[in-house]
Structure formats: structure tokens, C-alpha cells
C-alpha positions in Angstrom: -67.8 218.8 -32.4 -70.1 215.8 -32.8 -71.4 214.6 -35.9 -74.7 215.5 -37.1 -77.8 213.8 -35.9 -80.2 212.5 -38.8 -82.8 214.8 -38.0 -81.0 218.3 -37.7 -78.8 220.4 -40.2 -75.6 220.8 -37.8 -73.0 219.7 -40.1 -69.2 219.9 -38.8 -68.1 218.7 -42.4 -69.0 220.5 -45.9 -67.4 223.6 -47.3 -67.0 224.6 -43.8 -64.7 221.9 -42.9 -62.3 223.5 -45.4 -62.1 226.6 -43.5 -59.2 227.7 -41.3 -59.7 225.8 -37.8 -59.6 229.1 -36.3 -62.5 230.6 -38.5 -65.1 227.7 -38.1 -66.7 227.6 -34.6 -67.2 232.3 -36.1 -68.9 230.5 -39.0 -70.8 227.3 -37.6 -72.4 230.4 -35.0 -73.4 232.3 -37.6 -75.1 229.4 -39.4 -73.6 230.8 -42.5 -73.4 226.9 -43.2 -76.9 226.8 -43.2 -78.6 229.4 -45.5 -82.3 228.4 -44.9 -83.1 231.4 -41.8 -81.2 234.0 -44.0 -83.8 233.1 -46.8 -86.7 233.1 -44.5 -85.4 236.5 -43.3 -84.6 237.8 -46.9 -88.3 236.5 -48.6 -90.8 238.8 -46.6 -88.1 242.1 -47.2 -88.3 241.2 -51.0 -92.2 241.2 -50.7 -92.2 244.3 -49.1 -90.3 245.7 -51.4 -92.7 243.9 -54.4 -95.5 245.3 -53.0 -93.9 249.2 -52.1 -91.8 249.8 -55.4 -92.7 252.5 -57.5 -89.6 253.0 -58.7 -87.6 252.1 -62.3 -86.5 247.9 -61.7 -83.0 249.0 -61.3 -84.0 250.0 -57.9 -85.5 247.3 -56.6 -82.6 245.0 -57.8 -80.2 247.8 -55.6 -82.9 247.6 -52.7 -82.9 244.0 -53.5 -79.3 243.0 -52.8 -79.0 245.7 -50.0 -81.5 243.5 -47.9 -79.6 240.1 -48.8 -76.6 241.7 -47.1 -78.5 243.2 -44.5 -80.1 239.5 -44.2 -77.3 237.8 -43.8 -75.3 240.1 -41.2 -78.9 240.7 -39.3 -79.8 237.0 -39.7 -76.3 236.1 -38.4 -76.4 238.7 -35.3 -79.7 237.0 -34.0 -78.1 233.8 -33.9 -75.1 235.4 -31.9 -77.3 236.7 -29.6 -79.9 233.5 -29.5 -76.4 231.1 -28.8 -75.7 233.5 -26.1 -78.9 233.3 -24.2 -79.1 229.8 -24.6 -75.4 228.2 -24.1 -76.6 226.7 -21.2 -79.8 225.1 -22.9 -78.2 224.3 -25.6 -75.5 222.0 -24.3 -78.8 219.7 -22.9 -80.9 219.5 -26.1 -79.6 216.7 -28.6 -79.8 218.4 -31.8 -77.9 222.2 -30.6 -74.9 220.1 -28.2 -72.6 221.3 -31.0 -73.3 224.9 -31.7 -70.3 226.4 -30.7 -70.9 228.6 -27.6 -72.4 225.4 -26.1 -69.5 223.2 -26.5 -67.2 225.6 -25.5 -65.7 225.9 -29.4 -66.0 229.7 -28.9 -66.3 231.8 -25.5 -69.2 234.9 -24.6 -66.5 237.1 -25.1 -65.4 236.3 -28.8 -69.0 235.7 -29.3 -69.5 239.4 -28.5 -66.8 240.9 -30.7 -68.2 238.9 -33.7 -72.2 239.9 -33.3 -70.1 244.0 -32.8 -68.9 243.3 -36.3 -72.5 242.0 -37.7 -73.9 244.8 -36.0 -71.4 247.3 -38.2 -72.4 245.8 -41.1 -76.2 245.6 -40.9 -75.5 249.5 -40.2 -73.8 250.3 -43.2 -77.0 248.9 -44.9 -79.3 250.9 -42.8 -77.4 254.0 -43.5 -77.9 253.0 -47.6 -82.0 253.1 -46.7 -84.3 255.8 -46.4 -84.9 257.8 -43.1 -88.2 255.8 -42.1 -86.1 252.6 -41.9 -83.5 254.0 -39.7 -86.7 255.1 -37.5 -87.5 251.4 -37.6 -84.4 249.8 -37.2 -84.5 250.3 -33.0 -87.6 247.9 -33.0 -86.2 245.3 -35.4 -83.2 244.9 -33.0 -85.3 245.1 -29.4 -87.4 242.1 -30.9 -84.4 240.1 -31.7 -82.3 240.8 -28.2 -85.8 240.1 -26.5 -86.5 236.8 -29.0 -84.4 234.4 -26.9 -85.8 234.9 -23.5 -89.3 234.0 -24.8 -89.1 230.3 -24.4 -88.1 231.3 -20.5 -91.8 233.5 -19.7 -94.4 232.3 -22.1 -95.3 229.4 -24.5 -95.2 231.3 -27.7 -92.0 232.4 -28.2 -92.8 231.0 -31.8 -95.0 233.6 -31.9 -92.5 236.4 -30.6 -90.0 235.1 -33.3 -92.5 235.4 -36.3 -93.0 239.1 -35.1 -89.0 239.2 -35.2 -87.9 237.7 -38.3 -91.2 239.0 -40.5 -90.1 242.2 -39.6 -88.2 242.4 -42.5 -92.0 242.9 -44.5 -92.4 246.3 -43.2 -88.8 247.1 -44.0 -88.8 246.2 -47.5 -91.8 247.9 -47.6 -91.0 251.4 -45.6 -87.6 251.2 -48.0 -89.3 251.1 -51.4 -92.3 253.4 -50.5 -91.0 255.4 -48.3 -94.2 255.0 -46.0 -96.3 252.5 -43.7 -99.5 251.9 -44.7 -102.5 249.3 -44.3 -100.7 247.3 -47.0 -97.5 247.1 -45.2 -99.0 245.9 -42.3 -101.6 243.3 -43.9 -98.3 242.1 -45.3 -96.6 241.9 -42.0 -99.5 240.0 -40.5 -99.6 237.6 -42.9 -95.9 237.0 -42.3 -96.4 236.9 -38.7 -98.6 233.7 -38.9 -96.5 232.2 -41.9 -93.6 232.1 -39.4 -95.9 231.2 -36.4 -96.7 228.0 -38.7 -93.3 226.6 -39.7 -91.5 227.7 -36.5 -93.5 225.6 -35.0 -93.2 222.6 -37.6 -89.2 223.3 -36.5 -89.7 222.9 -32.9 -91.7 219.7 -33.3 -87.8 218.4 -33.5 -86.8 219.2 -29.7 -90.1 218.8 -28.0 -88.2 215.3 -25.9 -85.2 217.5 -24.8 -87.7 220.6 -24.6 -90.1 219.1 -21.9 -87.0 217.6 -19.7 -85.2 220.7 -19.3 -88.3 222.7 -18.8 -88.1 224.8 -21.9 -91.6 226.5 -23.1 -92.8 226.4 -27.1 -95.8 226.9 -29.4 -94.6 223.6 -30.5 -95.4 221.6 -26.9 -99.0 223.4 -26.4 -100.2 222.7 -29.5 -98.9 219.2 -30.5 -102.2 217.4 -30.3 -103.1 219.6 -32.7 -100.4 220.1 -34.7 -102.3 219.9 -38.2 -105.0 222.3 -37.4 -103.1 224.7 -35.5 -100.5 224.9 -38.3 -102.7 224.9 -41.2 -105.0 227.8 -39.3 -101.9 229.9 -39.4 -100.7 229.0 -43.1 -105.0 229.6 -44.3 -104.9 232.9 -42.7 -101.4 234.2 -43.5 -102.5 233.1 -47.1 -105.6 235.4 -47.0 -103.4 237.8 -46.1 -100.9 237.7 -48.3 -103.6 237.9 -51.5 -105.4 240.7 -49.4 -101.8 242.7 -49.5 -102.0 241.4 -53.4 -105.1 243.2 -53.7 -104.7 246.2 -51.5 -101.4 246.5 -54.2 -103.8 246.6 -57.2 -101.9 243.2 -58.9 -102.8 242.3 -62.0 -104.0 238.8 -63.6 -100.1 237.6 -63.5 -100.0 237.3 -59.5 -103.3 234.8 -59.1 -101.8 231.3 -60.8 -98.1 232.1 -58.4 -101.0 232.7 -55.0 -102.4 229.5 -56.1 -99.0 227.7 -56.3 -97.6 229.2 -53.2 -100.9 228.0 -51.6 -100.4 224.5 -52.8 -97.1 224.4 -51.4 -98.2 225.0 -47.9 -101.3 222.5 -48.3 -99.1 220.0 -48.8 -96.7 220.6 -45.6 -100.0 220.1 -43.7 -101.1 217.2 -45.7 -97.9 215.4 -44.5 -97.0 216.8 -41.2 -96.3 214.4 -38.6 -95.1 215.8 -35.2 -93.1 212.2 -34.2 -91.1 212.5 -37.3 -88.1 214.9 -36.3 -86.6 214.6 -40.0 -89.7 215.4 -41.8 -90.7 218.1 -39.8 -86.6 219.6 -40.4 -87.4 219.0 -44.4 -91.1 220.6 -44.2 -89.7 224.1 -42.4 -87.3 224.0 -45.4 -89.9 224.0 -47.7 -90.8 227.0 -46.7 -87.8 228.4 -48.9 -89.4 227.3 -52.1 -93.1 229.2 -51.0 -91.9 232.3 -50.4 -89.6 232.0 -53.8 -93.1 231.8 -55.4 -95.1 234.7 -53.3 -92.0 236.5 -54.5 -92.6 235.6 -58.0 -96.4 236.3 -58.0 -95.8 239.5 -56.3 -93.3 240.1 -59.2 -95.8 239.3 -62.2 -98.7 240.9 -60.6 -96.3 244.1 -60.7 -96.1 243.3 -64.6 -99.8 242.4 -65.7 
């Protein structure tokens, strides 16, 4: 596998160098080496279920760690299924040569047995969830089989993965209140345009490779506006996320974590630099960190 390029986080060393051979190219595709998209998957689920909780706190701590599993084998199945879609793409952009369906490390087939088993797992955390998710959980998994053909039909498959991976909001949500309502989907919508923003920030990286094979994204239409597009998205996802705040009745405790969490996404804009593949990979991680603080102002706005 080749060695990492400085601007992207395909490592073929690390704790997963220690593995058996045979058990790498399983773990390198389902980026379980790289934790930052089960977190971004995992934050908006813990908001949701912030925001939808009116049950005792050790409830949301079971609710809480049923989602990071369900993250992480959900998180993981997407990738299976994106890697499939796009083996042949892959193998001509720079920075994905090495994921393993694209060098050959793994074939469809195996690739197919392993998302089965993912697939098993996120159901035995669906079947742990009230009825309403299971009612939901044929639309999380249409979005992300449909995800990776975006980049082939429009230019904002950005957009179609924000719809995908924010769909954890509503889940967390529908799973601690047992119902949708305008606060779930406020919440959603502000998640939406969160991801719109840093997916975008994250295809900034490929946008060379992108334009020669003929690959559409969010990232190549709006480049020579990069700041204002992005920061359009982060100021109204923002507004959304206090108006879900609101809707949610939070008390004083939630306002000085908004403010923080609003910093932090002020400052990715302040910075942002399309030509700078490295920066734009450390700015879509910093997107770990703000929803680590919505969570906390949710939390303490449950509390005041």
C-alpha cells in the first residue's frame, strides 16, 4: 500500500500495522484507523438525543453508547459501500490510490461479506431502539447506498451526504422522545448545512484529480467562493442549532457553549484556504471539537 501523502489521513503504519496481515486491508476499509467520520456520525445522534431526553440520565448514557456502536458499524458500512462504487475512481485520485478495494488489497466479494456483517450489527442496535427508529432506519440506509452515485449525476453530492450522515439528528431524537417534531427537524437542518460546510472544506483536497477524471462536487462549483459559501452554511446551521436550543426550552447554561461552538466554526472560515490541501484535511477535523461543544451546551442547557 503506498505511504501516506502529507495532505491525507491514509496511514498504512500505526496500531493498524500491528494487526494480522490478513485483517488489515477489513480494517483500513472500514477506516476504523481513522475515527474522525464515526464522530461526525456519532455528534448530531447525541444532540438528538440532548435535545429528545426526558428520561432519568441513565438512559441517555444507554441511548448514548447504543448509538456509538451503531456509529461505528453504520459509519463503517457506508464506507464499504462508498469504496465499492468508487474502486475504479479511486485508484485515479492521489490521496484514495490506497484504500483497499482500489488497490486490489481486498476484492468486491470480500468487501460484500464484511459491509453483511456491519449490516448485522447496526441491526442489533436498531432492534435495542424504539419502534419509530426501526420505521426510520429504511431511509437512513437508501441515503447511504444512494450517497456514492451523487458525484456521477449532480454537483452537490456534498449536499446528498450531509442529508446522509446528519441523519443520525432525527435518530437520536425519534429514540429519546419517541416522536418527530419541528425540533427534530430544525435540528436536522442545521446538521444538513453543518456537513454541507466541512464536506466541502474536505473535498477542497481532490479538486486536481476531481476535474481530470471528470468527477462532480460542491467543492469544484463553489471554489471561487469558498469562504462565503462555507461560512453561509456554518451562519445558518448555527441559527439553527440555537433555534433547536430554544425550541428545547434550554436554560442560561447552553448560551456561553453556542457561543463557543460558534467561535470554532468562525475561525475555520477565518483561515480557510482552498490551495492548501493539508489545512483544509486539519479544518474538517476541527469539526470534531465543535460538535464536542454543541454536545456540551446542549448538555448544560438540559441542567440550568
Amino acid at each position: 500500500m503506498p505511504a501516506a501523502t502529507p495532505h491525507t489521513d491514509i496511514k498504512s503504519d500505526g496500531w493498524v500495522a500491528r494487526m494480522p496481515v490478513w485483517l488489515r486491508p477489513y480494517l483500513l476499509l472500514a477506516r476504523l484507523d481513522r475515527p474522525v467520520g464515526t464522530w461526525l456520525l456519532l455528534l448530531p445522534g447525541l444532540w438528538g438525543i440532548e435535545l429528545g431526553t426526558h428520561h432519568a440520565f441513565r438512559r441517555q448514557i444507554e441511548l448514548a453508547i447504543l448509538f456509538a456502536v451503531g456509529s461505528l458499524a453504520m459509519r463503517s458500512a457506508g464506507c464499504v459501500v462508498n469504496d465499492i462504487w468508487d474502486r475504479d475512481i479511486d485508484a485515479k485520485v492521489e490521496r484514495t490510490a490506497g484504500r483497499p478495494l482500489a488497490s486490489g488489497a481486498l476484492s468486491v466479494r470480500q468487501a460484500l461479506v464484511f459491509l453483511c456483517l456491519l449490516l448485522l450489527i447496526g441491526l442489533g442496535v436498531l432492534l435495542a431502539l424504539p419502534l419509530l427508529c426501526w420505521a426510520l432506519a429504511p431511509v437512513a440506509l437508501l441515503l447511504v447506498a444512494v450517497y456514492p452515485a451523487a458525484k456521477r449525476v449532480t454537483w452537490w453530492p456534498q449536499l446528498v451526504m450531509g442529508f446522509t450522515f446528519g441523519f443520525g439528528a432525527p435518530m437520536g431524537y425519534a429514540a429519546a422522545a419517541n416522536r418527530l417534531d419541528m425540533t427534530a427537524l430544525t435540528l436536522y437542518a442545521g446538521t444538513i448545512l453543518w456537513q454541507l460546510g466541512f464536506d466541502t472544506i474536505y473535498g477542497f483536497q481532490d479538486m486536481d484529480d476531481d476535474a481530470r477524471i471528470g468527477v462532480r462536487s460542491t467543492s469544484r462549483l463553489m471554489v471561487r467562493h469558498a469562504r462565503l459559501f462555507v461560512g453561509t452554511c456554518y451562519a445558518l446551521a448555527m441559527l439553527l442549532f440555537i433555534a433547536a436550543g430554544c425550541l428545547c426550552h434550554m436554560g442560561i447554561g447552553f448560551w456561553p457553549g453556542a457561543v463557543a461552538a460558534a467561535i470554532i466554526l468562525a475561525a475555520q472560515i477565518r483561515v480557510l484556504q482552498t490551495d492548501q490541501p493539508a489545512l483544509c484535511l486539519h479544518l474538517f477535523r476541527r469539526n470534531v471539537p465543535f460538535g464536542a461543544v454543541l454536545a456540551f451546551a446542549y448538555l448544560m442547557g438540559n441542567m440550568t
